[in-house]
PDB file of N, CA, C, O and CB in Angstrom:
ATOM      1  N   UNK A   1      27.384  48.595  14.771  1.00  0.00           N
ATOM      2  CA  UNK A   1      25.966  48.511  14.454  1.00  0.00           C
ATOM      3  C   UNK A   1      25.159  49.454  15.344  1.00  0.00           C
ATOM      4  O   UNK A   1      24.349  50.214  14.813  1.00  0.00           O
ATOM      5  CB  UNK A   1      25.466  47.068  14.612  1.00  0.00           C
ATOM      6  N   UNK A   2      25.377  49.447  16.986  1.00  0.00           N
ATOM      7  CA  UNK A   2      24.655  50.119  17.722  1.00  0.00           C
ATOM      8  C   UNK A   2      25.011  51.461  16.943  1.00  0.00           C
ATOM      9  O   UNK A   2      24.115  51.926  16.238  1.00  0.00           O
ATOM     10  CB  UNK A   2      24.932  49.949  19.265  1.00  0.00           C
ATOM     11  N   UNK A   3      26.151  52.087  16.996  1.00  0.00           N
ATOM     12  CA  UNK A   3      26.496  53.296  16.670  1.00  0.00           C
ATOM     13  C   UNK A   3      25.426  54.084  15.488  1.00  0.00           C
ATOM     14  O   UNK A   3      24.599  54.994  15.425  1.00  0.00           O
ATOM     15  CB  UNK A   3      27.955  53.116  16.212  1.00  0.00           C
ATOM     16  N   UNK A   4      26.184  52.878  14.500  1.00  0.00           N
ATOM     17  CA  UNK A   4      24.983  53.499  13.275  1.00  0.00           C
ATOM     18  C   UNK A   4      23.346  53.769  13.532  1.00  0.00           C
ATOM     19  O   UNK A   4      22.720  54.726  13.076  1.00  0.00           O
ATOM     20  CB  UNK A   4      24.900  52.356  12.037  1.00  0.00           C
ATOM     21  N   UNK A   5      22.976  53.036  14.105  1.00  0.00           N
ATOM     22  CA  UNK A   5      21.550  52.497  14.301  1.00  0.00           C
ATOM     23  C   UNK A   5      21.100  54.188  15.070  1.00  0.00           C
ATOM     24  O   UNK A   5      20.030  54.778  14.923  1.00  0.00           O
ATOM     25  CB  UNK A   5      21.417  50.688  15.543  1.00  0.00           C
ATOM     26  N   UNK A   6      22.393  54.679  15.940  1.00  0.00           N
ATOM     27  CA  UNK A   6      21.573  55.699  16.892  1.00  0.00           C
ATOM     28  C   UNK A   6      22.262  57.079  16.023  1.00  0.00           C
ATOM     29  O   UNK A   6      22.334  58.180  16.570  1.00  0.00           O
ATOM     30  CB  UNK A   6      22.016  55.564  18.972  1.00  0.00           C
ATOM     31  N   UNK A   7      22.645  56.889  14.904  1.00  0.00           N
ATOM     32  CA  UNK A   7      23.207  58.487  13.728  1.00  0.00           C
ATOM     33  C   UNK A   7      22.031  57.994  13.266  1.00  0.00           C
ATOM     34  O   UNK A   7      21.277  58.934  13.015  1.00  0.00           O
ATOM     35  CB  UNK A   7      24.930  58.705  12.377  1.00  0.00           C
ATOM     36  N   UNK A   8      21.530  56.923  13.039  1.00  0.00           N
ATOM     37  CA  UNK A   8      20.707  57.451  11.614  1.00  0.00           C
ATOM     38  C   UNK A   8      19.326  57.516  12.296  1.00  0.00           C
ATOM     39  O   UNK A   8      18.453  57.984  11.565  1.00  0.00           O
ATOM     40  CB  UNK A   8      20.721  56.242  10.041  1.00  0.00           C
ATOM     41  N   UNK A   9      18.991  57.209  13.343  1.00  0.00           N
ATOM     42  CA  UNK A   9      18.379  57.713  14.580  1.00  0.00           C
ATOM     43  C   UNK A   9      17.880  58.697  14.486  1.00  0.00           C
ATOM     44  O   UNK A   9      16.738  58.958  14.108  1.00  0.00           O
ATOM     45  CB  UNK A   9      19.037  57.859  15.538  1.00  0.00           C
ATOM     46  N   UNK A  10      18.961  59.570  14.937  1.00  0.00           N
ATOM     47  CA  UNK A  10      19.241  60.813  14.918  1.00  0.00           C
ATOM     48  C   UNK A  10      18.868  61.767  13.864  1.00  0.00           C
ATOM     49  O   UNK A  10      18.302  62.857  13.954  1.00  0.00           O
ATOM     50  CB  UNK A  10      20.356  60.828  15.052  1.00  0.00           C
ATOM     51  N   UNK A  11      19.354  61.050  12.734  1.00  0.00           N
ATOM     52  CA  UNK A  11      19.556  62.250  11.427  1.00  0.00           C
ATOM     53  C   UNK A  11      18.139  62.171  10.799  1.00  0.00           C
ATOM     54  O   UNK A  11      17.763  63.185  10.211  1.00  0.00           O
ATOM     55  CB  UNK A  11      20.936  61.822  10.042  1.00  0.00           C
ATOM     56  N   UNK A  12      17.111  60.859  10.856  1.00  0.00           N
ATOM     57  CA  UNK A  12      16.112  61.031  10.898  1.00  0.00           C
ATOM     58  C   UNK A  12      14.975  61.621  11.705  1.00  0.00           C
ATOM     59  O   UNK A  12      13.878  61.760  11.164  1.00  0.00           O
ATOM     60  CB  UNK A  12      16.092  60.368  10.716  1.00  0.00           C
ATOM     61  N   UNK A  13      15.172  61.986  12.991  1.00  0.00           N
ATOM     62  CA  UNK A  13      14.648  62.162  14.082  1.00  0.00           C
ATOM     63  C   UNK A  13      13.461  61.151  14.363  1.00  0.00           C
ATOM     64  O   UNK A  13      12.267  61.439  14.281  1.00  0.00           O
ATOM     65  CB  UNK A  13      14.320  63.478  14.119  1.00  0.00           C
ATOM     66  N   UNK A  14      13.970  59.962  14.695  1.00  0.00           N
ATOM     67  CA  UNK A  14      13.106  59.126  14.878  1.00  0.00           C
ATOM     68  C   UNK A  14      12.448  58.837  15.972  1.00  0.00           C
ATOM     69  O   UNK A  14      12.927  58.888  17.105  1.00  0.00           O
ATOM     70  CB  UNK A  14      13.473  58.326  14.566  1.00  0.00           C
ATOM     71  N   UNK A  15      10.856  58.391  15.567  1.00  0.00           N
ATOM     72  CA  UNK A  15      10.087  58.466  17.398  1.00  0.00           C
ATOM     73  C   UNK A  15      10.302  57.222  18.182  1.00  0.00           C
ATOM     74  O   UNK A  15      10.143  56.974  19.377  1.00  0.00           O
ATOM     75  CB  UNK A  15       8.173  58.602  17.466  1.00  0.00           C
ATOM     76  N   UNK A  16      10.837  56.282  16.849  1.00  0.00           N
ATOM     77  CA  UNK A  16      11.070  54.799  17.985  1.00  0.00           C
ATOM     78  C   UNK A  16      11.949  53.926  17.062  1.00  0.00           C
ATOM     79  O   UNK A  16      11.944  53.957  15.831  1.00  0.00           O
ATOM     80  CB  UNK A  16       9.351  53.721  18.489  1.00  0.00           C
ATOM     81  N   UNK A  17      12.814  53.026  17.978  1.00  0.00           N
ATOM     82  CA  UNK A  17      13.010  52.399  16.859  1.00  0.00           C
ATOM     83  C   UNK A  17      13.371  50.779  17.621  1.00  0.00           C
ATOM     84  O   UNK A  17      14.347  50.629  18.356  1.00  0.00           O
ATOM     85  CB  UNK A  17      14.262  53.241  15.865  1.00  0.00           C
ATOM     86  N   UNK A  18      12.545  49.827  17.337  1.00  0.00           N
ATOM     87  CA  UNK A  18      11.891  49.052  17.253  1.00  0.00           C
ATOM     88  C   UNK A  18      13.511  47.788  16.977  1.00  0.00           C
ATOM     89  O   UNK A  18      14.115  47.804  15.905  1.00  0.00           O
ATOM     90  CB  UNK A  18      10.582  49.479  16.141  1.00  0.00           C
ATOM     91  N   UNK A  19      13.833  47.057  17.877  1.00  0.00           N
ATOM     92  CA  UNK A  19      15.343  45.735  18.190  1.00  0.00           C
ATOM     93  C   UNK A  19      14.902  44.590  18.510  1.00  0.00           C
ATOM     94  O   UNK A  19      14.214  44.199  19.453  1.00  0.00           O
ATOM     95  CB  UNK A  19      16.477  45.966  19.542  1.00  0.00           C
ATOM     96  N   UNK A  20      15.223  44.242  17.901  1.00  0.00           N
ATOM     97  CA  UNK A  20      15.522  42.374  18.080  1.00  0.00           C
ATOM     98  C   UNK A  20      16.494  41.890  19.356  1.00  0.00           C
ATOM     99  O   UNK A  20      17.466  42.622  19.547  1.00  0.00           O
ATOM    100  CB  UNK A  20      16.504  41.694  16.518  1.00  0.00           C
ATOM    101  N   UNK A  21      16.379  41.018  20.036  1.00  0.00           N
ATOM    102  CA  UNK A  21      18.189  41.159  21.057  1.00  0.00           C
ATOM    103  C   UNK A  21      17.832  39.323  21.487  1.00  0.00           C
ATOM    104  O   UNK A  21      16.831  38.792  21.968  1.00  0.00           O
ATOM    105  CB  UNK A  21      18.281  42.897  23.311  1.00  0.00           C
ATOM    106  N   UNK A  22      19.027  38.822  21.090  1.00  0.00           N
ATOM    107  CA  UNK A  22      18.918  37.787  21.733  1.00  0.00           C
ATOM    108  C   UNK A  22      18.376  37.122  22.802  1.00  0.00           C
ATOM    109  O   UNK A  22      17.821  36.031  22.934  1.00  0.00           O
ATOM    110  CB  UNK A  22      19.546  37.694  21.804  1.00  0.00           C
ATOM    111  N   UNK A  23      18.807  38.486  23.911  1.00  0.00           N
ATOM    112  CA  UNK A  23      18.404  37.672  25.257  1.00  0.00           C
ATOM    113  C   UNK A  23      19.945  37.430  26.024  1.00  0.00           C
ATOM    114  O   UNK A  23      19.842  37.256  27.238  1.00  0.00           O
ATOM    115  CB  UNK A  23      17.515  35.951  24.819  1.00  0.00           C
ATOM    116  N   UNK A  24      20.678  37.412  25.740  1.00  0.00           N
ATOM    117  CA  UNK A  24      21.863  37.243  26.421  1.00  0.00           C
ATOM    118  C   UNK A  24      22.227  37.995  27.861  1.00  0.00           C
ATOM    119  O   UNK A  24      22.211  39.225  27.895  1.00  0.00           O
ATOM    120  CB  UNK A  24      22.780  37.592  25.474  1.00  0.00           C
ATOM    121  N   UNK A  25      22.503  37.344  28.861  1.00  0.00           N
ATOM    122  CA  UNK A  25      22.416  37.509  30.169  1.00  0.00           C
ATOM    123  C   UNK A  25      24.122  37.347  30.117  1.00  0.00           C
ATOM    124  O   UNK A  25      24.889  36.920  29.254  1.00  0.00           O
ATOM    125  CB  UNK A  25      21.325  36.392  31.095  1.00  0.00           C
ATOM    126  N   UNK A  26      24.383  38.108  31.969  1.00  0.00           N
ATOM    127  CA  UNK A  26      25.059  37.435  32.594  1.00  0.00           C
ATOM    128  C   UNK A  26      26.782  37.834  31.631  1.00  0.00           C
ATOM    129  O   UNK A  26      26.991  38.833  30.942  1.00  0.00           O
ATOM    130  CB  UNK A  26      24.278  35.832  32.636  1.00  0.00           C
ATOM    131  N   UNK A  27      27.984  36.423  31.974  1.00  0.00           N
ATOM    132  CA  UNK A  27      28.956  36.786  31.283  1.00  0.00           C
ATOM    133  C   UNK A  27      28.971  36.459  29.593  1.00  0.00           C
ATOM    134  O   UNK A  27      29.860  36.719  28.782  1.00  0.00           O
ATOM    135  CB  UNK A  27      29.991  36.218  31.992  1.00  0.00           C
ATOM    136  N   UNK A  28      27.998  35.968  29.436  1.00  0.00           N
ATOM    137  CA  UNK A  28      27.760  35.797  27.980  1.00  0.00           C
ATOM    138  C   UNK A  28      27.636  37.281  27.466  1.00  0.00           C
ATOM    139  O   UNK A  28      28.448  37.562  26.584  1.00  0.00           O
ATOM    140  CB  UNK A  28      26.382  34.864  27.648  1.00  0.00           C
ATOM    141  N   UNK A  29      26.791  38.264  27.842  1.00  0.00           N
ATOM    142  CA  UNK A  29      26.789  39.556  27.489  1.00  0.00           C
ATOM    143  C   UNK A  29      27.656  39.823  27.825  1.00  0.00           C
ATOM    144  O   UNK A  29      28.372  40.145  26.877  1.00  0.00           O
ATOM    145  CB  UNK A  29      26.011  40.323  27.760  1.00  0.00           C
ATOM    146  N   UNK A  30      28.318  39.944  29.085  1.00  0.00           N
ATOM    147  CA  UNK A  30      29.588  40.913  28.947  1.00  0.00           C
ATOM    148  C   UNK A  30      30.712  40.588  27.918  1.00  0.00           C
ATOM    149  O   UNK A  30      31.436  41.431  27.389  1.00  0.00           O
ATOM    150  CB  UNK A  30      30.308  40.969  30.299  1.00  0.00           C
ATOM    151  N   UNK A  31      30.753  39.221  27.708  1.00  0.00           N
ATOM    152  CA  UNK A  31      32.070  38.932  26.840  1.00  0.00           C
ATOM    153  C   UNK A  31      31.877  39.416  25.062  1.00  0.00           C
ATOM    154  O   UNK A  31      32.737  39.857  24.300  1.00  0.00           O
ATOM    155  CB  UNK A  31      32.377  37.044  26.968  1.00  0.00           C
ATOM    156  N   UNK A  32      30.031  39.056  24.743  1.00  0.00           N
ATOM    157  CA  UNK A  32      29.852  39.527  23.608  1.00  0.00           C
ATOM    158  C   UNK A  32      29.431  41.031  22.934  1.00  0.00           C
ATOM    159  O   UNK A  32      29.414  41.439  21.772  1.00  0.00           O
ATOM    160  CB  UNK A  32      29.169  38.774  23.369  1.00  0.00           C
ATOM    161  N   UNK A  33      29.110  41.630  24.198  1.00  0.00           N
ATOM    162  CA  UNK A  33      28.844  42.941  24.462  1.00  0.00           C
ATOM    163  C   UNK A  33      27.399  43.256  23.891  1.00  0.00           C
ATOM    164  O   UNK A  33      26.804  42.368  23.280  1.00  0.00           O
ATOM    165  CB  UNK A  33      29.958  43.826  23.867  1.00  0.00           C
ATOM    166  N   UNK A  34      26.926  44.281  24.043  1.00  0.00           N
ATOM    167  CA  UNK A  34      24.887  44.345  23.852  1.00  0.00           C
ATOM    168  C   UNK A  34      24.748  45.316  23.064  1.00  0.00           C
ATOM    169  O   UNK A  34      24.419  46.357  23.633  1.00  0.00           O
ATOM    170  CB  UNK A  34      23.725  44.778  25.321  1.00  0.00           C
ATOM    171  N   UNK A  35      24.899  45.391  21.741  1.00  0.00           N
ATOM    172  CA  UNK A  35      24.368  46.082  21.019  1.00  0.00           C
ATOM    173  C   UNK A  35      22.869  47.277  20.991  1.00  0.00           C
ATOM    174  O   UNK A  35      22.591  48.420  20.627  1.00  0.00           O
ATOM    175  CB  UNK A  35      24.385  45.206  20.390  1.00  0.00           C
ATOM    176  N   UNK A  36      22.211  46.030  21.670  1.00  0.00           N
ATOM    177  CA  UNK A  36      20.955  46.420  21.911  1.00  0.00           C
ATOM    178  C   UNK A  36      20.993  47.541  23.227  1.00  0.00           C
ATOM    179  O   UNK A  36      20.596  48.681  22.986  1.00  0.00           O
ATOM    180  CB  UNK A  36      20.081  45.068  22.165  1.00  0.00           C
ATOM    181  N   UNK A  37      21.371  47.279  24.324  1.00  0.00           N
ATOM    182  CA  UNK A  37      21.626  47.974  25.628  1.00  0.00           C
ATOM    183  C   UNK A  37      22.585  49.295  25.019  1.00  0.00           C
ATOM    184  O   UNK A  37      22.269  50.418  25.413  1.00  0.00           O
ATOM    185  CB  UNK A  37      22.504  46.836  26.890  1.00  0.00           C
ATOM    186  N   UNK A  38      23.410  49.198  24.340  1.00  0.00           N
ATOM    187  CA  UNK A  38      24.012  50.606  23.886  1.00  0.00           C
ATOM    188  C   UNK A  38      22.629  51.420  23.018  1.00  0.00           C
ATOM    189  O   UNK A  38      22.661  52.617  23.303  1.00  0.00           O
ATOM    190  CB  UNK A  38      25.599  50.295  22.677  1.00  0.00           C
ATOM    191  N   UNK A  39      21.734  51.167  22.285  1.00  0.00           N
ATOM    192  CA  UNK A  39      20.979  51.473  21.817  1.00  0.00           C
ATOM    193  C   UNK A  39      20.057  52.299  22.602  1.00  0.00           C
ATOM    194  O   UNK A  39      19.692  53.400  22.188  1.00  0.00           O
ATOM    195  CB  UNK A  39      20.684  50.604  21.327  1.00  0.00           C
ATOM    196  N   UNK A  40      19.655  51.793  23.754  1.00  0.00           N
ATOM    197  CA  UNK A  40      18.983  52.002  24.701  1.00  0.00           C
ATOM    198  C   UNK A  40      19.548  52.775  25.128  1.00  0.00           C
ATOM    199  O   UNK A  40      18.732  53.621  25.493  1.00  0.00           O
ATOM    200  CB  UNK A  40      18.669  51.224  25.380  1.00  0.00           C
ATOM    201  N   UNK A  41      20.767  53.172  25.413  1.00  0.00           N
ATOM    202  CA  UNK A  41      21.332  54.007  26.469  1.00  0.00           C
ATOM    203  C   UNK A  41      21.558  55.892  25.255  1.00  0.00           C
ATOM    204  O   UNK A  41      21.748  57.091  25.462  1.00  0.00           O
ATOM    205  CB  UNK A  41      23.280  52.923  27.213  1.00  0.00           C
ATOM    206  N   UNK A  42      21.421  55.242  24.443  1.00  0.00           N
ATOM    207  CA  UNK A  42      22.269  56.373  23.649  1.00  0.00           C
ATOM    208  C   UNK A  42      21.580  56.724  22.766  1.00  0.00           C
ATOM    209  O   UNK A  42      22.004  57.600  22.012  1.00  0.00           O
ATOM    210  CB  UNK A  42      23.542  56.070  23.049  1.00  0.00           C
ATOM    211  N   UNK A  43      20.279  56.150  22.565  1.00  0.00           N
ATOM    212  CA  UNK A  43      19.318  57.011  21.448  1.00  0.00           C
ATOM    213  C   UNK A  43      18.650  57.975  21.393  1.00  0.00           C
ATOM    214  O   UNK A  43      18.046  58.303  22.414  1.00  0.00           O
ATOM    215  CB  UNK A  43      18.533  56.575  21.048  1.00  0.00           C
ATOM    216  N   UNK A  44      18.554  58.564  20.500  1.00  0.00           N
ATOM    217  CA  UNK A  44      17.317  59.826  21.148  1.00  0.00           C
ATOM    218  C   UNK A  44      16.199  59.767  21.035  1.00  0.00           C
ATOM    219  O   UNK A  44      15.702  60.879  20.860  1.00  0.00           O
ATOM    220  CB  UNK A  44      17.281  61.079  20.714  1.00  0.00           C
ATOM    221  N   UNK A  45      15.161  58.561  21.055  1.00  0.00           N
ATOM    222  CA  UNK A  45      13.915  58.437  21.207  1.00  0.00           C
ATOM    223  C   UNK A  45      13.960  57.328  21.782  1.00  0.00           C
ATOM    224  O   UNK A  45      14.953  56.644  22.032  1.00  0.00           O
ATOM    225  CB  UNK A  45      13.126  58.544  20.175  1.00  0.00           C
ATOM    226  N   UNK A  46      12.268  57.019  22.124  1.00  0.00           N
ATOM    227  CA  UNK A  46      12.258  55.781  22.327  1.00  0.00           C
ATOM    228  C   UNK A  46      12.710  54.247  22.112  1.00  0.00           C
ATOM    229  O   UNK A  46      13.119  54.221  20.952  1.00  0.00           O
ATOM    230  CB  UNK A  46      11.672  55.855  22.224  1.00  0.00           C
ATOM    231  N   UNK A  47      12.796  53.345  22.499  1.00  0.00           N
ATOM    232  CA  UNK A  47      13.202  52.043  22.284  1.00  0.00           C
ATOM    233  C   UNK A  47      12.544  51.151  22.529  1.00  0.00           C
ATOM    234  O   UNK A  47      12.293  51.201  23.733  1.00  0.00           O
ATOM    235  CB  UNK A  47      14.085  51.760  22.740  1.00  0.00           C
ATOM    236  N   UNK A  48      11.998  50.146  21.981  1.00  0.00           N
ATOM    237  CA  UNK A  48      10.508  48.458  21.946  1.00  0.00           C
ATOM    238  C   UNK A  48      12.329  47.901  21.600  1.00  0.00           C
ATOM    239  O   UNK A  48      13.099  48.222  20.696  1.00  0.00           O
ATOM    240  CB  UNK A  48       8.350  48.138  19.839  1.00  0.00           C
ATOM    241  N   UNK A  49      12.444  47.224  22.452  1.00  0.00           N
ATOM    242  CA  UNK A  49      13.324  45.962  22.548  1.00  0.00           C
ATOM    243  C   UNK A  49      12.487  44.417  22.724  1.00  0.00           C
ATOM    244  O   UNK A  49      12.053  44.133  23.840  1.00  0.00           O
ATOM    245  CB  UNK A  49      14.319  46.218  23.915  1.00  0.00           C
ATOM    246  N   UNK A  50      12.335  43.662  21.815  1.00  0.00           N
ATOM    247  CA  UNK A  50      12.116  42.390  21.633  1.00  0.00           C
ATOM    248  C   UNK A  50      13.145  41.139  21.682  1.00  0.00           C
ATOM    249  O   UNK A  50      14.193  40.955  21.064  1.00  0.00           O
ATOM    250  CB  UNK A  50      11.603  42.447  20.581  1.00  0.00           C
ATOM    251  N   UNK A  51      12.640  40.547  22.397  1.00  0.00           N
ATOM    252  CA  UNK A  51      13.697  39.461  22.903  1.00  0.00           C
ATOM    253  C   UNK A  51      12.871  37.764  22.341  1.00  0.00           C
ATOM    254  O   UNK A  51      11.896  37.056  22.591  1.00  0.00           O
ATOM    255  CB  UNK A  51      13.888  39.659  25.062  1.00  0.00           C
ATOM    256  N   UNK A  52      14.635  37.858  21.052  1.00  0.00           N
ATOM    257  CA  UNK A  52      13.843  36.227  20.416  1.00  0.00           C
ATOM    258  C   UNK A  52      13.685  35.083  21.336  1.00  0.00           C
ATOM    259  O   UNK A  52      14.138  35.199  22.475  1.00  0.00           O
ATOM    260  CB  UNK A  52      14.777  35.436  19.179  1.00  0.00           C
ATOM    261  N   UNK A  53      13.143  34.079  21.006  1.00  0.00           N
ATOM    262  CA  UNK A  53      12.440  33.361  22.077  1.00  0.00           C
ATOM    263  C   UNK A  53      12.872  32.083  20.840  1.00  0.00           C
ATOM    264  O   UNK A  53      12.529  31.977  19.662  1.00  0.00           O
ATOM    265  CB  UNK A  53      10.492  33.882  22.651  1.00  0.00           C
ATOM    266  N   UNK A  54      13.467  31.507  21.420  1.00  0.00           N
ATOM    267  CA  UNK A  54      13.813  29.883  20.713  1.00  0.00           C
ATOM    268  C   UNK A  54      12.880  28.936  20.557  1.00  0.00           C
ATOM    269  O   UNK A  54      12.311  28.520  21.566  1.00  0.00           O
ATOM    270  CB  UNK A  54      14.757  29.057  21.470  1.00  0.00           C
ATOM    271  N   UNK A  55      12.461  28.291  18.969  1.00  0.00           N
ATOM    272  CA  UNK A  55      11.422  27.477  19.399  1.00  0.00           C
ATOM    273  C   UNK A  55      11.880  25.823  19.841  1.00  0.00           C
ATOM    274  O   UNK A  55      13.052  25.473  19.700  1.00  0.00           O
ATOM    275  CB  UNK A  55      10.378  27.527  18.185  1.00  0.00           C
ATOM    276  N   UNK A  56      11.140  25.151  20.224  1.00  0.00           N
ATOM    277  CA  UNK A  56      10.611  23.878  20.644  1.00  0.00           C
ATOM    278  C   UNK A  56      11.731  22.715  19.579  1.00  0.00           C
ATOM    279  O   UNK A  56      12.519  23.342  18.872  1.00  0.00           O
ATOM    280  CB  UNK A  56       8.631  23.839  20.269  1.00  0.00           C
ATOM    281  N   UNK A  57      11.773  21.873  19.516  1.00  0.00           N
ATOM    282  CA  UNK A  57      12.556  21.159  18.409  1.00  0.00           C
ATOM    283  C   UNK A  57      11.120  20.346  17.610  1.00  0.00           C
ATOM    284  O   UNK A  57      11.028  19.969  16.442  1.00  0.00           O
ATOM    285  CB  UNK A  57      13.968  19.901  19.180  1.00  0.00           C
ATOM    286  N   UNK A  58      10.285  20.276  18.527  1.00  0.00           N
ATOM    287  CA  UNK A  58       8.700  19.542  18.269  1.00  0.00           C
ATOM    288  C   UNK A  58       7.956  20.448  17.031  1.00  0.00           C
ATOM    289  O   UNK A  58       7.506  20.064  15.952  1.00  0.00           O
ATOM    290  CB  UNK A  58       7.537  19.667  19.946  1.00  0.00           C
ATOM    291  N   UNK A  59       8.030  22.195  17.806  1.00  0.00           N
ATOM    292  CA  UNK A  59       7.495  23.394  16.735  1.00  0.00           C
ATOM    293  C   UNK A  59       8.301  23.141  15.801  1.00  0.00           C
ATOM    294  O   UNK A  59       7.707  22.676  14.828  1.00  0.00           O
ATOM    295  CB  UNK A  59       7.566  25.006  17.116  1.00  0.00           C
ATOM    296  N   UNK A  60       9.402  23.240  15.658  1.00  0.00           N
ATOM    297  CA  UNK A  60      10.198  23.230  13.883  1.00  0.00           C
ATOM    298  C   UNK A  60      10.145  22.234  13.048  1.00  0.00           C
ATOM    299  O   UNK A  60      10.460  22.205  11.859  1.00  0.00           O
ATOM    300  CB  UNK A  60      11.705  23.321  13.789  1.00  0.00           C
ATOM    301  N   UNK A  61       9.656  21.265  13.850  1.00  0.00           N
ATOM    302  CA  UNK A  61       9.292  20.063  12.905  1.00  0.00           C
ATOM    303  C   UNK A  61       8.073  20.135  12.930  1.00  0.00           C
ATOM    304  O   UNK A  61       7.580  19.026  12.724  1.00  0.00           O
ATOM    305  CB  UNK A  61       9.721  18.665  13.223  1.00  0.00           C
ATOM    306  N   UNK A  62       7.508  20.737  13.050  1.00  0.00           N
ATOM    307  CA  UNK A  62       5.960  21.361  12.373  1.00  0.00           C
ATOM    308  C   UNK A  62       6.293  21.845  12.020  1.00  0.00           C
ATOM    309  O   UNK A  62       6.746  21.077  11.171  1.00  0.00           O
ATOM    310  CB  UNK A  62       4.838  21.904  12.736  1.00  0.00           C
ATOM    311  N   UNK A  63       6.632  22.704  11.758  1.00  0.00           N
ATOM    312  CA  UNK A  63       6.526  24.396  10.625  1.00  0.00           C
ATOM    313  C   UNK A  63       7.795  23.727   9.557  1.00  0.00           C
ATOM    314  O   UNK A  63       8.062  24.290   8.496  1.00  0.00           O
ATOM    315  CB  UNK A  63       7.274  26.623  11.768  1.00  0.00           C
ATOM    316  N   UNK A  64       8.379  22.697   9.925  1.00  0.00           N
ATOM    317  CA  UNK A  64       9.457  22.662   8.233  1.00  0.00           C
ATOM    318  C   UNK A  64       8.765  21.292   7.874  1.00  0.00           C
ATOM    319  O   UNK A  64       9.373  20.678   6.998  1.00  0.00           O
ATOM    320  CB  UNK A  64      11.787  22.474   8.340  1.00  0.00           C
ATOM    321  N   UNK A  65       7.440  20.571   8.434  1.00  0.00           N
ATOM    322  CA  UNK A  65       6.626  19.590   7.695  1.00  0.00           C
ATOM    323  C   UNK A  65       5.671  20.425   7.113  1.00  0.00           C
ATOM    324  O   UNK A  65       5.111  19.679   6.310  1.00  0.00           O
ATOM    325  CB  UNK A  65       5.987  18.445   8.532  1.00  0.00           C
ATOM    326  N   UNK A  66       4.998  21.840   7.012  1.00  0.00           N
ATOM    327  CA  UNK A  66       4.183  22.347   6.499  1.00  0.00           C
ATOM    328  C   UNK A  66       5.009  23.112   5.634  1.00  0.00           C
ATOM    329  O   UNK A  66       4.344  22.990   4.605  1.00  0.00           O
ATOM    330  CB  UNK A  66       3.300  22.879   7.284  1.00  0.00           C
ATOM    331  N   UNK A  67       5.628  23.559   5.427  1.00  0.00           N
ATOM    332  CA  UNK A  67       6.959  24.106   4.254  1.00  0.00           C
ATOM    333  C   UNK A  67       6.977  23.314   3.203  1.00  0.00           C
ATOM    334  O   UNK A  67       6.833  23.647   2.026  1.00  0.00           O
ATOM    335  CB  UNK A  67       8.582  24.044   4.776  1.00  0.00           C
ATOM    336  N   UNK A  68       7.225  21.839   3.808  1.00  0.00           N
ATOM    337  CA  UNK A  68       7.707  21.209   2.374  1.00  0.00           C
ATOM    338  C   UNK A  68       5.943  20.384   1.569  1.00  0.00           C
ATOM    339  O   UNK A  68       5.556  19.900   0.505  1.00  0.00           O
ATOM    340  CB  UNK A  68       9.328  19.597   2.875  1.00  0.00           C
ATOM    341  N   UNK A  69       5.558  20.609   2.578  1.00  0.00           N
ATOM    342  CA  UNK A  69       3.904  20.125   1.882  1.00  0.00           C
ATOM    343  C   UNK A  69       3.303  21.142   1.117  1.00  0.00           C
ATOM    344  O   UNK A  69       2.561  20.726   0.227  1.00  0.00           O
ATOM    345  CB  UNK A  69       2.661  19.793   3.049  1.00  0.00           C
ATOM    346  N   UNK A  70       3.447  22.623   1.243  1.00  0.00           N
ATOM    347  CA  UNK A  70       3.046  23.522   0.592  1.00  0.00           C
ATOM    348  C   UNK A  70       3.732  23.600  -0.598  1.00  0.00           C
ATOM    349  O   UNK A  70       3.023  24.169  -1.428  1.00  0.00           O
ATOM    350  CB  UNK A  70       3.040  24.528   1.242  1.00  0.00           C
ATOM    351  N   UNK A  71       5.188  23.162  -1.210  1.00  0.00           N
ATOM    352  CA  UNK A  71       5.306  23.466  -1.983  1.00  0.00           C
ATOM    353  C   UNK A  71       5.365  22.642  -3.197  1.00  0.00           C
ATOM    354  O   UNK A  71       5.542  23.171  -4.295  1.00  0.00           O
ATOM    355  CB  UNK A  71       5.929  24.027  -1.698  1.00  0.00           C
TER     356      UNK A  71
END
């Protein structure tokens, strides 16, 4: 995935390109390896790395009680 992400990067000449990344620290990254961090290291433009943020168990039971009321 990283690979592709930094050819087509490339072949577009892109000014940024804009990742999602878990967040994974520590030996959890090393064992699953960082897609995102190869990205970073090897692209030819800039990089906005965003790191998902887990919600609440309280928030999802809001947002999947307003889901099923809307429809």
């Amino acid at each position: 995935a990283g690979e592709e992400t930094v050819r087509v990067a490339k072949e577009l000449k892109a000014d940024l390109i804009v990742l999602g990344t878990h967040g994974y620290s520590g030996w959890k990254r090393f064992t699953i390896g960082s897609v995102a961090e190869y990205i970073v290291r090897q692209a030819p433009c800039a990089v906005l790395t965003i790191r998902h943020v887990e919600r609440r168990k309280e928030d999802r039971r809001k947002l999947s009680r307003r889901k099923t009321k809307s429809k």
